[in-house]
mmCIF file of the N, C-alpha and C atoms, coordinates in Angstrom:
data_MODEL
# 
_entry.id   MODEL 
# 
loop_
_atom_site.group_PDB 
_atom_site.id 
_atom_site.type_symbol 
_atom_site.label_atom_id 
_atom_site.label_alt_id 
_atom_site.label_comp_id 
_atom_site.label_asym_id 
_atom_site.label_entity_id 
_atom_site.label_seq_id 
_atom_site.pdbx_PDB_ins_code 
_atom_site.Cartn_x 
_atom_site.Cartn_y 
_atom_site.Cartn_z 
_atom_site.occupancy 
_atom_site.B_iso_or_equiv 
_atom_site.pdbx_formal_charge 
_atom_site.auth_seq_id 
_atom_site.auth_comp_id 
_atom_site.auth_asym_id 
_atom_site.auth_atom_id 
_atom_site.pdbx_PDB_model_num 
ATOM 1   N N  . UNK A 1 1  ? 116.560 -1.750  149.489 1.00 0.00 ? 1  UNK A N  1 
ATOM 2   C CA . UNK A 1 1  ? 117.848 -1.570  150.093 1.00 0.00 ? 1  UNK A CA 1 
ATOM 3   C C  . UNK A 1 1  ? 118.801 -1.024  149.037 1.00 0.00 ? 1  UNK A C  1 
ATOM 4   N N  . UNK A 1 2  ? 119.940 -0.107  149.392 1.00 0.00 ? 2  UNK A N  1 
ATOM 5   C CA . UNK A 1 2  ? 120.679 0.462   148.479 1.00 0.00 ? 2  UNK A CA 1 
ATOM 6   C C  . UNK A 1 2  ? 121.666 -0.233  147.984 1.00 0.00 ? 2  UNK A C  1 
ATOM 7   N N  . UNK A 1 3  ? 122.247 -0.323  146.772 1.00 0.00 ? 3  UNK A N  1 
ATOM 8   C CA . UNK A 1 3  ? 123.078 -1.076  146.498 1.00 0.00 ? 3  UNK A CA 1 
ATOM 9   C C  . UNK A 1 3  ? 124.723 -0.406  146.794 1.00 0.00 ? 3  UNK A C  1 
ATOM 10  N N  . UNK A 1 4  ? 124.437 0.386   146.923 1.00 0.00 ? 4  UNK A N  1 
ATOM 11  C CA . UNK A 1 4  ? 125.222 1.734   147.387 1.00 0.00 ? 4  UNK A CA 1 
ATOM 12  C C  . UNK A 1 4  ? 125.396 3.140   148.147 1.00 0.00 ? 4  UNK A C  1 
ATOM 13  N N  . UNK A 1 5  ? 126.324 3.526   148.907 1.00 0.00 ? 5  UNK A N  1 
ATOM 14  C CA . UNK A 1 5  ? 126.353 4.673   149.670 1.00 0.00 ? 5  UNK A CA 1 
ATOM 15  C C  . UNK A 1 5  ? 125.483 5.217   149.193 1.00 0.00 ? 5  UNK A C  1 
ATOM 16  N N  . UNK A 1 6  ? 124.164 5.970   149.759 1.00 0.00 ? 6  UNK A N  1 
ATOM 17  C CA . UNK A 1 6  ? 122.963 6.743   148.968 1.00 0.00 ? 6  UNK A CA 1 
ATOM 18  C C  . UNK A 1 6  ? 122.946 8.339   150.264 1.00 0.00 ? 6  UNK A C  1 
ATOM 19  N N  . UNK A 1 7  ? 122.390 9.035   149.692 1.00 0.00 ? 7  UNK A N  1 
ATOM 20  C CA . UNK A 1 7  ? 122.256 10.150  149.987 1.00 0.00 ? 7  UNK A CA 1 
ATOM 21  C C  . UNK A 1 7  ? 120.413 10.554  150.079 1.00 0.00 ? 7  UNK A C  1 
ATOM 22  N N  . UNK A 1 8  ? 120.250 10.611  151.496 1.00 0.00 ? 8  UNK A N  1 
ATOM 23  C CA . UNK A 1 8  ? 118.319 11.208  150.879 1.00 0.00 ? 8  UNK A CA 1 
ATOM 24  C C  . UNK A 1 8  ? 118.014 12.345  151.924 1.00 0.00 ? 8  UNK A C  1 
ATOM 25  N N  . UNK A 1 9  ? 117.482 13.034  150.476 1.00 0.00 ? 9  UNK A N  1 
ATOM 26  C CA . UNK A 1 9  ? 116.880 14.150  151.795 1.00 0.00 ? 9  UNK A CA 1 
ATOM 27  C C  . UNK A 1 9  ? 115.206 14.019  151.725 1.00 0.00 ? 9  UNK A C  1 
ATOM 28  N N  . UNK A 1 10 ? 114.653 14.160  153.159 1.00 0.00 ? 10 UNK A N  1 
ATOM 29  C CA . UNK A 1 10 ? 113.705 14.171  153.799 1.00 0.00 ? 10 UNK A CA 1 
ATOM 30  C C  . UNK A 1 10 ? 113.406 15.808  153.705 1.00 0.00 ? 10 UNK A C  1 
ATOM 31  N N  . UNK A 1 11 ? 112.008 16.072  153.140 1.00 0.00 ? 11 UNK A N  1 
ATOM 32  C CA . UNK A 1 11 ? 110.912 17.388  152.775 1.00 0.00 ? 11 UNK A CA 1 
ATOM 33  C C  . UNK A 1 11 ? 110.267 16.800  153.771 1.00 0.00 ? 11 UNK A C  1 
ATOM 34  N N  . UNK A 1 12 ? 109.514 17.890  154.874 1.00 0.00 ? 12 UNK A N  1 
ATOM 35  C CA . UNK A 1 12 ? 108.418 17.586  155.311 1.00 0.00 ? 12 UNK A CA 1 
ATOM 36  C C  . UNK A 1 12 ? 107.055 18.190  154.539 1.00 0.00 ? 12 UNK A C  1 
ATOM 37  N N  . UNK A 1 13 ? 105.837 17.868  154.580 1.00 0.00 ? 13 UNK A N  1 
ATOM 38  C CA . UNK A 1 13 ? 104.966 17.907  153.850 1.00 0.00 ? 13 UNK A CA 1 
ATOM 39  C C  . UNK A 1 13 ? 104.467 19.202  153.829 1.00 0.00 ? 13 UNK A C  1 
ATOM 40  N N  . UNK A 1 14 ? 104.691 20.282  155.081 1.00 0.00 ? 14 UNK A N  1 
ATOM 41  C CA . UNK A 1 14 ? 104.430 21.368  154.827 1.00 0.00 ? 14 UNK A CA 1 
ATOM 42  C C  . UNK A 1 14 ? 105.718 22.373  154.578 1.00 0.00 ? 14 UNK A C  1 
ATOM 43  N N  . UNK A 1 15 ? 106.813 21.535  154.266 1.00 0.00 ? 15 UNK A N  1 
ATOM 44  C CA . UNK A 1 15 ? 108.170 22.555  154.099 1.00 0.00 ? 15 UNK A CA 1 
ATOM 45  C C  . UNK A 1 15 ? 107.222 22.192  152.421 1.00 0.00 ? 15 UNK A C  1 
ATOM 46  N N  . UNK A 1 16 ? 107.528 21.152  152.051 1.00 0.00 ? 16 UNK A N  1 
ATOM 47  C CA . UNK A 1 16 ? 107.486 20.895  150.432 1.00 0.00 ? 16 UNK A CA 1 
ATOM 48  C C  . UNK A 1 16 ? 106.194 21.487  149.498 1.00 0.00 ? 16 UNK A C  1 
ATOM 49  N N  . UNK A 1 17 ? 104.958 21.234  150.618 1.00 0.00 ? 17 UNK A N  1 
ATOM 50  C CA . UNK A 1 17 ? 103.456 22.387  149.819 1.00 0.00 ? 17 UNK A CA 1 
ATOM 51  C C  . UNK A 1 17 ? 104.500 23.866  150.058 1.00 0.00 ? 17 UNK A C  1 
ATOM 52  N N  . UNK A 1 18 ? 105.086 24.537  151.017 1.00 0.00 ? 18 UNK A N  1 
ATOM 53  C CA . UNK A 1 18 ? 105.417 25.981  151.152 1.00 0.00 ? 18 UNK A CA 1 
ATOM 54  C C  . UNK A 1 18 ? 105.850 26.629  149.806 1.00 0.00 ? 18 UNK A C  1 
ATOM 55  N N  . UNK A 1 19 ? 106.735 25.157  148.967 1.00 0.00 ? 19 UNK A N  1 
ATOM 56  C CA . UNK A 1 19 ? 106.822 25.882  147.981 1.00 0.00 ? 19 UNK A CA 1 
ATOM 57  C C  . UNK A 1 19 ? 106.048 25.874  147.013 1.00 0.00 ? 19 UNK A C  1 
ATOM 58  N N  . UNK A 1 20 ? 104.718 25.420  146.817 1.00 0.00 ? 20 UNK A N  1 
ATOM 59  C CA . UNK A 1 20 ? 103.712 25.428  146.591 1.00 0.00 ? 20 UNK A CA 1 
ATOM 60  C C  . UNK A 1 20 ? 103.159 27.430  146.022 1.00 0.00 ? 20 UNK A C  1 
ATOM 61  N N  . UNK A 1 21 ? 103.655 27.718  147.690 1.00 0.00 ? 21 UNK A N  1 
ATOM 62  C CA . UNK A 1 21 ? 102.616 29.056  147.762 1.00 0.00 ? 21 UNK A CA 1 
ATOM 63  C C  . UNK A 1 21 ? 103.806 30.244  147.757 1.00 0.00 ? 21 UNK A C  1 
ATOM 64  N N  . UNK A 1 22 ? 104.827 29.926  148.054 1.00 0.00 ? 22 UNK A N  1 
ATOM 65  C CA . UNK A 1 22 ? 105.767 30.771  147.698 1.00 0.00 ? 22 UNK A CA 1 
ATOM 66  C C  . UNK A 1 22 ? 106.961 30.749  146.222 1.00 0.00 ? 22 UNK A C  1 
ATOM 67  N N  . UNK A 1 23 ? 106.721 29.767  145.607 1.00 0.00 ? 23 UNK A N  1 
ATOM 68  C CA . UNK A 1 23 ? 107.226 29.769  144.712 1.00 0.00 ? 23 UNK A CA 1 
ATOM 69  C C  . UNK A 1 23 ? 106.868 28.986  143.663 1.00 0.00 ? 23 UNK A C  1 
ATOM 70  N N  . UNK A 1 24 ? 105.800 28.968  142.943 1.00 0.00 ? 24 UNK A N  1 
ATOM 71  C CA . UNK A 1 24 ? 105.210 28.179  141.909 1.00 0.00 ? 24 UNK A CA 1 
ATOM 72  C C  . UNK A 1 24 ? 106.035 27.381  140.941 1.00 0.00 ? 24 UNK A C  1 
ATOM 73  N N  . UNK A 1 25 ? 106.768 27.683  140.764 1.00 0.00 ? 25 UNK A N  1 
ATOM 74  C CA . UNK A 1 25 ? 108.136 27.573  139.453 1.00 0.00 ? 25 UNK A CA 1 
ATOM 75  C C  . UNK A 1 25 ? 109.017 26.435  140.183 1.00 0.00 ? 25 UNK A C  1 
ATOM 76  N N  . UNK A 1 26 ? 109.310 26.738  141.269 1.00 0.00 ? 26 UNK A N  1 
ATOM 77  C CA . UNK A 1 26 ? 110.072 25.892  141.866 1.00 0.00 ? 26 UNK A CA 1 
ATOM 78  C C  . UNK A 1 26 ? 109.512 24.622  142.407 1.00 0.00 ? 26 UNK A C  1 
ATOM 79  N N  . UNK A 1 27 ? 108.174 24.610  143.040 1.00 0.00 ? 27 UNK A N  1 
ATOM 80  C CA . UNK A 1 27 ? 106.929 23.564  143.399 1.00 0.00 ? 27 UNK A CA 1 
ATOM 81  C C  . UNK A 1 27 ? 106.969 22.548  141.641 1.00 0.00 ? 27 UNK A C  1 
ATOM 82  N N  . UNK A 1 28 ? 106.805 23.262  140.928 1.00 0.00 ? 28 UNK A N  1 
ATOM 83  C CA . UNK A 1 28 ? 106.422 22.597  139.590 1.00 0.00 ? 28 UNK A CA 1 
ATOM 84  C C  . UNK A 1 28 ? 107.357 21.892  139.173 1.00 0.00 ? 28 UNK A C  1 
ATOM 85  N N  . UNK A 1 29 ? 108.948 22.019  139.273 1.00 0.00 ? 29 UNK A N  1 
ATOM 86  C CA . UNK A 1 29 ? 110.300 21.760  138.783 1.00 0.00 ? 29 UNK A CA 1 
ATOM 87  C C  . UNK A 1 29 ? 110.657 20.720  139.709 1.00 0.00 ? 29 UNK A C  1 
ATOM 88  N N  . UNK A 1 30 ? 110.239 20.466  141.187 1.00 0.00 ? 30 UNK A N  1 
ATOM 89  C CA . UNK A 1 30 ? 110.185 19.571  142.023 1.00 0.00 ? 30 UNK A CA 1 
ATOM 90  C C  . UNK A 1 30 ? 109.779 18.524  141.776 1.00 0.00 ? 30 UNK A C  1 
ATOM 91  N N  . UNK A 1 31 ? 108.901 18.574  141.407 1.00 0.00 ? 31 UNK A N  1 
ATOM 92  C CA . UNK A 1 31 ? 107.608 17.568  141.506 1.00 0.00 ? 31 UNK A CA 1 
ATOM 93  C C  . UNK A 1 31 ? 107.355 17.082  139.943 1.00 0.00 ? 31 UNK A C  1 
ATOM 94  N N  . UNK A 1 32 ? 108.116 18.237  138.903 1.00 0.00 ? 32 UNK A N  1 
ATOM 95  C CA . UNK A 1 32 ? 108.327 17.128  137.327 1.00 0.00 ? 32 UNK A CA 1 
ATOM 96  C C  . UNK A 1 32 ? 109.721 15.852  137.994 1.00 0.00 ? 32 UNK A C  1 
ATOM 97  N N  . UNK A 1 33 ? 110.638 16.496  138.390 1.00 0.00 ? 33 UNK A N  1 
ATOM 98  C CA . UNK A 1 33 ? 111.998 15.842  138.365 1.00 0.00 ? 33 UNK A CA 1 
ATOM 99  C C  . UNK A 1 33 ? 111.497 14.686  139.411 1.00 0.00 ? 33 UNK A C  1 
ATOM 100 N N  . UNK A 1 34 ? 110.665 14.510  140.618 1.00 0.00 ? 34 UNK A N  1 
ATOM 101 C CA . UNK A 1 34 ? 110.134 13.911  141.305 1.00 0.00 ? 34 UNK A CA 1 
ATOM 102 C C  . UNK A 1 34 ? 109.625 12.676  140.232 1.00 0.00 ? 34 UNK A C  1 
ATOM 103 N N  . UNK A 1 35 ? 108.793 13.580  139.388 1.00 0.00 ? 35 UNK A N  1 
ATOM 104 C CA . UNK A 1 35 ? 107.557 12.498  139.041 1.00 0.00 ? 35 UNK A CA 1 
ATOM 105 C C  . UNK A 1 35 ? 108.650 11.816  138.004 1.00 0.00 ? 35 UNK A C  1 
ATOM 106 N N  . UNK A 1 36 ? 109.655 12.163  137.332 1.00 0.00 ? 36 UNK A N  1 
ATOM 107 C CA . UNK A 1 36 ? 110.493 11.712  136.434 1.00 0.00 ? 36 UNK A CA 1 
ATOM 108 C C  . UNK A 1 36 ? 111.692 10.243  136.978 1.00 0.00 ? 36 UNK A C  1 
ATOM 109 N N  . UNK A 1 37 ? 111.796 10.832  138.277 1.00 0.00 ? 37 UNK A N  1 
ATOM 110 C CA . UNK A 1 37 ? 112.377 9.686   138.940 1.00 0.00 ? 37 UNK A CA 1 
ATOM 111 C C  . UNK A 1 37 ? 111.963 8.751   139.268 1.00 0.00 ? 37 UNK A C  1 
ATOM 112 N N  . UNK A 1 38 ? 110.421 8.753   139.755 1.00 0.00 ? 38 UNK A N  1 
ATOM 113 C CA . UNK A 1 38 ? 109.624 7.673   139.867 1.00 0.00 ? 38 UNK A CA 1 
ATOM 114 C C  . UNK A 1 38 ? 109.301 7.065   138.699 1.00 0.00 ? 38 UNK A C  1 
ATOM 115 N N  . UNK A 1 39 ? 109.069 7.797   138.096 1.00 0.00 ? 39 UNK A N  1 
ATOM 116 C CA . UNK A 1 39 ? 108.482 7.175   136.376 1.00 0.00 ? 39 UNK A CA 1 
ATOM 117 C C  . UNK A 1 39 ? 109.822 6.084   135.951 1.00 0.00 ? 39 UNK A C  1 
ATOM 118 N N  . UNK A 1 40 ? 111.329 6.436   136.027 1.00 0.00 ? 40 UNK A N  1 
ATOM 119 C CA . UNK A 1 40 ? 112.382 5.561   136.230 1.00 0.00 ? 40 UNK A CA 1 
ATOM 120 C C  . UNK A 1 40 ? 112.468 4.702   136.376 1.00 0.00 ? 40 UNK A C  1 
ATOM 121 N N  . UNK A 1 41 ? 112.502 4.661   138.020 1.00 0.00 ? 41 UNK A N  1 
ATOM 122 C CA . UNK A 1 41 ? 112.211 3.418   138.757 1.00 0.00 ? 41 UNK A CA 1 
ATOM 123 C C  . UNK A 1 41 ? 111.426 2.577   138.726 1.00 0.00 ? 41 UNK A C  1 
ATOM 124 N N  . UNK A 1 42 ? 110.039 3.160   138.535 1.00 0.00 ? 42 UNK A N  1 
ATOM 125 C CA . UNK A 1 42 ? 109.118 2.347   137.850 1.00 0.00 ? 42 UNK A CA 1 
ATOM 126 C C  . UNK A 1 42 ? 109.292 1.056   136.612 1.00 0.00 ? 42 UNK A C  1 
ATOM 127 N N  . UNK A 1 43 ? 109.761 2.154   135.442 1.00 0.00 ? 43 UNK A N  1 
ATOM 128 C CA . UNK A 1 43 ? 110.044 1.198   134.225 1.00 0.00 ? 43 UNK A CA 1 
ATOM 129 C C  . UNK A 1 43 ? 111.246 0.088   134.529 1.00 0.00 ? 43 UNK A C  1 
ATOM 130 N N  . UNK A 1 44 ? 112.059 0.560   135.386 1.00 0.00 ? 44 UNK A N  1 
ATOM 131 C CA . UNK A 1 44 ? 113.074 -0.079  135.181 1.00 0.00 ? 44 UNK A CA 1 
ATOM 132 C C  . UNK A 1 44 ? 112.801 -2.043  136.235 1.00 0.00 ? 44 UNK A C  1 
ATOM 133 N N  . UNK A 1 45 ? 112.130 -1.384  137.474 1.00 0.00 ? 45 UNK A N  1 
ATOM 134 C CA . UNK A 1 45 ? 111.431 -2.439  138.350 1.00 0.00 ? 45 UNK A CA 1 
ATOM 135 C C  . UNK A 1 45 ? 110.565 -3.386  137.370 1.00 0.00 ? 45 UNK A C  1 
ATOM 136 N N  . UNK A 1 46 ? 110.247 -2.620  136.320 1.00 0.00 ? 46 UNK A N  1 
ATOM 137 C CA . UNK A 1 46 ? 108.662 -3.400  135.949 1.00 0.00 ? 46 UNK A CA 1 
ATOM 138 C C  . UNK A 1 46 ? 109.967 -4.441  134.496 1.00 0.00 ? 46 UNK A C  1 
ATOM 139 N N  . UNK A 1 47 ? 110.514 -3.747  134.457 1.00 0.00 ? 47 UNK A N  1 
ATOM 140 C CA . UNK A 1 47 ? 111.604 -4.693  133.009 1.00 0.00 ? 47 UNK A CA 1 
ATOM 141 C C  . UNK A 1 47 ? 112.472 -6.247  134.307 1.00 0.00 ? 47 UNK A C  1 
ATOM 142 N N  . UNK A 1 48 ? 112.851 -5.430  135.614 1.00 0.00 ? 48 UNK A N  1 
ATOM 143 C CA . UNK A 1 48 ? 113.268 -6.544  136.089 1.00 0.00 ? 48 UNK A CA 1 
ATOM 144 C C  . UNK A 1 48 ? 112.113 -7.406  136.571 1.00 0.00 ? 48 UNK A C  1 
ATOM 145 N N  . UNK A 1 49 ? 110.899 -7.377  137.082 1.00 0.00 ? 49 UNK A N  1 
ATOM 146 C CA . UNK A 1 49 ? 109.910 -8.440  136.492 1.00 0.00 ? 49 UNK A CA 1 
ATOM 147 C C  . UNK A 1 49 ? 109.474 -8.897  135.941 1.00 0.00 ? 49 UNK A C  1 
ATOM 148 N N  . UNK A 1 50 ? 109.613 -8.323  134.458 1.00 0.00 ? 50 UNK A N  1 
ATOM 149 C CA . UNK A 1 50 ? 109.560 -9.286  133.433 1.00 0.00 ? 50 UNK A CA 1 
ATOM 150 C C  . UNK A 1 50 ? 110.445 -10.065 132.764 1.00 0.00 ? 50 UNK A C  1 
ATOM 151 N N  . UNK A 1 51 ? 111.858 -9.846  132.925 1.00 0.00 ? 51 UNK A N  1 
ATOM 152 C CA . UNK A 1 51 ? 112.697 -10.761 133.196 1.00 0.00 ? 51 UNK A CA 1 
ATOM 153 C C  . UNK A 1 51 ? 112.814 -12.192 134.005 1.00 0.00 ? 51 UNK A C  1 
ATOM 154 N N  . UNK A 1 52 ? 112.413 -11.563 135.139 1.00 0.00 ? 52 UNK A N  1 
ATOM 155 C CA . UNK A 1 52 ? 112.209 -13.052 136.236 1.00 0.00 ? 52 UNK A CA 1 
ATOM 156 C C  . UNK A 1 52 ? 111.028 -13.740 135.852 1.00 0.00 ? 52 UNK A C  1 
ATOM 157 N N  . UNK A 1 53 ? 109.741 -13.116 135.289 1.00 0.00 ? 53 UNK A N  1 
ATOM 158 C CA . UNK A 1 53 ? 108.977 -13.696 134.766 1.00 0.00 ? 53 UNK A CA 1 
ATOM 159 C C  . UNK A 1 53 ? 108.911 -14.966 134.042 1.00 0.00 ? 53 UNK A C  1 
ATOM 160 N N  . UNK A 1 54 ? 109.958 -14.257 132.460 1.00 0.00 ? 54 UNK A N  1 
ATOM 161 C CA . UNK A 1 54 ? 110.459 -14.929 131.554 1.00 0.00 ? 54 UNK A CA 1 
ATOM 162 C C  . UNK A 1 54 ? 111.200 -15.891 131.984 1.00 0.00 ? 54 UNK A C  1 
ATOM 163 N N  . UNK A 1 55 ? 112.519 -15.818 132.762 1.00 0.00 ? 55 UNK A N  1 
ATOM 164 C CA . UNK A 1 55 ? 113.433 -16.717 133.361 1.00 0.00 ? 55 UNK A CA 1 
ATOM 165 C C  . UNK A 1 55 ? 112.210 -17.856 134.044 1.00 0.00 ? 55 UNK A C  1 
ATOM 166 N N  . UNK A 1 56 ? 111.548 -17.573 135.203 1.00 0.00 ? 56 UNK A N  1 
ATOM 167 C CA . UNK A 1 56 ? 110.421 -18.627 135.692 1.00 0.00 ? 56 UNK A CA 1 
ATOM 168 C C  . UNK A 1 56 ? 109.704 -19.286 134.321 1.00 0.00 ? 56 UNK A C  1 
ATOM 169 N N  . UNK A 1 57 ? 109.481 -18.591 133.437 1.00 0.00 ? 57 UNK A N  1 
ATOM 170 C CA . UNK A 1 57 ? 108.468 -19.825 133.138 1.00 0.00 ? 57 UNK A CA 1 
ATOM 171 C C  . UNK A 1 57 ? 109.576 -20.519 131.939 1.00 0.00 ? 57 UNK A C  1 
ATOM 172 N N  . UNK A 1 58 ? 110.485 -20.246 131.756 1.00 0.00 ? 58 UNK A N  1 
ATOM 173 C CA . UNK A 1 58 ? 111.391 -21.112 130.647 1.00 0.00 ? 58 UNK A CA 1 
ATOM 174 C C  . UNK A 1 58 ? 112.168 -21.973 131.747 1.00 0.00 ? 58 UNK A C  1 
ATOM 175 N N  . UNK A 1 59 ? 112.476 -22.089 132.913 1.00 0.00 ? 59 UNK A N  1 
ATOM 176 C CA . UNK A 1 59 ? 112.833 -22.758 133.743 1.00 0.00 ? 59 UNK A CA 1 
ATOM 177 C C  . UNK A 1 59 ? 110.976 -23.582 133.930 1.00 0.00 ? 59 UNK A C  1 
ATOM 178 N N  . UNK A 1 60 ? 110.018 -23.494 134.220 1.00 0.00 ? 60 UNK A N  1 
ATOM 179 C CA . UNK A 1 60 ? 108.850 -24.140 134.575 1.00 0.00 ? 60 UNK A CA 1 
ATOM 180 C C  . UNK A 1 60 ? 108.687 -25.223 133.284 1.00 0.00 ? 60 UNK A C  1 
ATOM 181 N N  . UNK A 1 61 ? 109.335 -24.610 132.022 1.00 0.00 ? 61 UNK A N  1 
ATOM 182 C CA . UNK A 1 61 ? 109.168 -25.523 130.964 1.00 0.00 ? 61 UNK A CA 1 
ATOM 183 C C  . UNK A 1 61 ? 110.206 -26.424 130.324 1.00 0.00 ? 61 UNK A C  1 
ATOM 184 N N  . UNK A 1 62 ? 111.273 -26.013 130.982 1.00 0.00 ? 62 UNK A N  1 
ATOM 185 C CA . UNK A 1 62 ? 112.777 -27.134 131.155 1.00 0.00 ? 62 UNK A CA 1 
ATOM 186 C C  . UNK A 1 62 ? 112.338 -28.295 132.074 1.00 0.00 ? 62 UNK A C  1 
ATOM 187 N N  . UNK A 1 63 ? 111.928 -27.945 133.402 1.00 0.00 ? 63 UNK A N  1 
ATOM 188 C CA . UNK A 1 63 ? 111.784 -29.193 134.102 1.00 0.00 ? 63 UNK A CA 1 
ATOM 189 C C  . UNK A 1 63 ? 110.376 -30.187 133.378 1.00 0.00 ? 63 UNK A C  1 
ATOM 190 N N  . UNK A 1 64 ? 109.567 -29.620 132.970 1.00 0.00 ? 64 UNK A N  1 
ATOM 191 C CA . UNK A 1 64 ? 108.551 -30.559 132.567 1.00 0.00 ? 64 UNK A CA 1 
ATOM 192 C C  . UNK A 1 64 ? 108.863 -31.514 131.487 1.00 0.00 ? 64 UNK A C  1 
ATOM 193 N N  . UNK A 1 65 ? 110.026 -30.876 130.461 1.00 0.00 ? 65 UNK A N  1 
ATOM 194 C CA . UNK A 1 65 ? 110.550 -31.439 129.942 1.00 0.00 ? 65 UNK A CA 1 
ATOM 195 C C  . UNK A 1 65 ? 111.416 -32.401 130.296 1.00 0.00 ? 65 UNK A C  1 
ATOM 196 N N  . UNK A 1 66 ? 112.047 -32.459 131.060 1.00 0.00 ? 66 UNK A N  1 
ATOM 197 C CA . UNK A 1 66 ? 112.932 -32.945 131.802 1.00 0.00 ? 66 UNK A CA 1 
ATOM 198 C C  . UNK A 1 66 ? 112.135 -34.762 132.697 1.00 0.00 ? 66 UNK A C  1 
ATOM 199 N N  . UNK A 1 67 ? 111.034 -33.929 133.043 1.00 0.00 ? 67 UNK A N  1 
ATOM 200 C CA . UNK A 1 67 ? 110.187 -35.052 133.499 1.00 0.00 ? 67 UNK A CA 1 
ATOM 201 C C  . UNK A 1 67 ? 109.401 -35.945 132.803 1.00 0.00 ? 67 UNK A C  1 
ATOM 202 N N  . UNK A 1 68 ? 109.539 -35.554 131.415 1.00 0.00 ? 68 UNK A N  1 
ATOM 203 C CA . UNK A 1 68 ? 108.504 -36.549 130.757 1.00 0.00 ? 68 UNK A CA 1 
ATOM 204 C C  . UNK A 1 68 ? 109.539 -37.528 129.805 1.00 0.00 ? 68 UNK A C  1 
# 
């Protein structure tokens, strides 16, 4: 869900191969900046699970403490 007003545009799969065959340069420049955004999101998702990670198990090891 967005955390904010977002903007998306929708390629259909044969608008987005077209530029594939009509414009190589432009297919390639797509699909780095594509793969660059995902690569992003990626790292950035994978740092906020290891955060909550960390937070869970130093909270899992407060209460045990807590209990003994």
């Amino acid at each position: 869900m967005a955390k904010e007003e977002t903007n998306i545009l929708i390629i259909s799969y044969n608008d987005f191969y077209s530029f594939f065959n009509d414009n190589p340069k432009v297919f390639a420049l797509m699909v780095l900046n594509v793969t660059r955004m995902v690569t992003t999101r990626l790292k950035s998702a994978n740092n906020i699970i290891n955060n909550l990670s960390h937070e869970l198990q130093e909270a899992k090891e407060n209460s045990s403490k807590k209990a003994s």
